[in-house]
C-alpha positions, 0 to 999 in steps of 0.5 A: 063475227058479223059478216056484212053482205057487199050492198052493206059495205057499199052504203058503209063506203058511201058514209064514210066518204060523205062525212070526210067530205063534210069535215073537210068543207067545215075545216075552212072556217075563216072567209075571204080575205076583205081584201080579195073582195070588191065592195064597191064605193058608195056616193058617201065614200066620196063626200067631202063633208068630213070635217065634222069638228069644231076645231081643224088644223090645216094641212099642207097643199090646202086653200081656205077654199078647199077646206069650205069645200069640205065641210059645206061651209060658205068660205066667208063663213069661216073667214069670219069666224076666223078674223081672216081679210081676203085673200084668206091665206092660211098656213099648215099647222093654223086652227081653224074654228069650224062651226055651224054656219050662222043664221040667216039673219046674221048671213043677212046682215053681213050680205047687207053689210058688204053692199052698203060698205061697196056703195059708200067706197064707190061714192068716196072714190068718185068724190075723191077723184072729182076733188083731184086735179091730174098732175101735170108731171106723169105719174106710174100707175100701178096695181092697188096694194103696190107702192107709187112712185113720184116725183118729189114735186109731185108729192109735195103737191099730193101731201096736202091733198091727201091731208083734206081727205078722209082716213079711211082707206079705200079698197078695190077689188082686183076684178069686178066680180059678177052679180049672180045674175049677170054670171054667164054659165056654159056646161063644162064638157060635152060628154054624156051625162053618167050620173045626175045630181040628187036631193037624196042624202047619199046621192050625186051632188053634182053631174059626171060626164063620161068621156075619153081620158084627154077631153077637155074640161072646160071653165062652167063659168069666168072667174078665179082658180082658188085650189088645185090639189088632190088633197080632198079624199075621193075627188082626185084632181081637182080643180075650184073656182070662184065666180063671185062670193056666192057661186063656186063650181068644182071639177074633180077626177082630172088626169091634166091640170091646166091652170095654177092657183090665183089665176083667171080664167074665162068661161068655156076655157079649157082648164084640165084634161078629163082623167080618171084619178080618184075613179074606178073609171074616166070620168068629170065629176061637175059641182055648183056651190051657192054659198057652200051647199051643193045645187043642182048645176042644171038650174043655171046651165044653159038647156042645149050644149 
């Protein structure tokens, strides 16, 4: 029998040891589980062009606007591929047709005419208040869309004049919108500027301001609420507006919402409180849309606050 010396015995201890440890250490084979670890969110877990198809059915709580938004499509776009008239109001359940935006001659033409349909309706209108006598009995003025009412000696007067007038209908907007140029632009907050907008594929598609929850966030520029909701995947609260039909701006990540859908608001107007719904942290997400494409905001924000 082989008898072993102690310093033999030590190093036969210290195999034994250091093969249990390995055999332990290679018992865990399965990794962290995903979810105790932090990933981090990139600029694309946050873009809103997920509606890569050609058909989408909408949901509850989304706006024809909304829907744009997402997509980085000119809303008048899909209202025309969609036979939609203004106020393009649209139902859950609806498909939608979602295609490519058309080429710039077919935008061109459209844009064209729109404008010459404006001119002519202006020049109608006036012609035909030239044409009218005021009636001597009052009359209620009401907003277009709603019913006049009259007296029947006042209507017997106004049938045979609107019998010599022609058959097109004339239609108003509710509120003259502003030329591009004529648009008056104010920086929706006064908070540092966290992140600022990129050309890069994943990168900023607009400006975020850091501040305290409770900030006010302000209207970039007047115009008309049209979505308010959290609907959009990573934007939290959010609130749209349309400055006319080329510009809307958006303003994300909002703990208060301030204004409702179809209401008017005028720039510099305190439209929500900053939050940090849909963010890690409290902060204002600002976008600049011309005709659905995402813009540099700092090419018509004023140079100083």
């Amino acid at each position: 029998m082989m008898v072993l010396s102690s310093g033999a015995i030590k190093q036969l201890i210290l195999l034994i040891f250091a093969i249990t440890l390995l055999q332990a250490c290679s018992g865990r084979s399965a990794p962290a589980p995903v979810d105790e670890l932090y990933t981090g969110k990139t600029y694309r877990d946050f873009e809103p062009n997920s509606l890569n198809d050609k058909e989408y059915e909408v949901q509850r709580g989304e706006t024809l606007y909304s829907i744009a938004f997402r997509a980085n499509m000119d809303v008048q776009d899909i209202a025309q591929i969609n036979n939609l008239q203004k106020p393009y109001t649209i139902y859950p359940g609806q498909k939608l047709s979602l295609v490519s935006k058309p080429q710039y001659g077919a935008t061109s033409a459209r844009k064209a005419q729109r404008t010459t349909s404006a001119k002519q309706n202006n020049k109608t209108s006036n012609n035909a208040q030239n044409n009218i006598k005021t009636p001597v009995a009052n009359t209620e003025q009401k907003e277009y869309g709603q019913k006049t009412s009259t007296k029947k000696t006042v209507a017997k007067q106004t049938d045979k004049r609107r019998k010599r007038q022609p058959k097109q209908q004339i239609k108003r907007p509710e509120v003259d919108l502003p030329s591009n140029d004529k648009i008056v632009w104010r920086w929706p907050s006064s908070g540092k500027v966290l992140a600022d907008f990129s050309l890069q594929e994943q990168g900023n598609k607009g400006i975020d301001f850091a501040g305290e929850r409770g900030d006010s966030v302000n209207a970039a520029a007047a115009g008309k609420v049209v979505y308010v909701g959290n609907a959009l995947r990573g934007f939290g609260n959010l609130i749209i507006l349309k400055h006319n039909d080329d510009f809307i701006t958006a303003y994300a990540h909002n703990d208060k919402i301030l204004v409702k859908e179809q209401e008017w608001v005028d720039v510099g107007e305190t439209i929500a409180r900053m939050g940090d719904s849909g963010s890690p942290r409290v902060k204002l997400h600002f976008e600049v849309r011309f005709r659905g494409k995402s813009v540099n905001p700092r090419h018509y924000l004023p140079r100083s606050r």
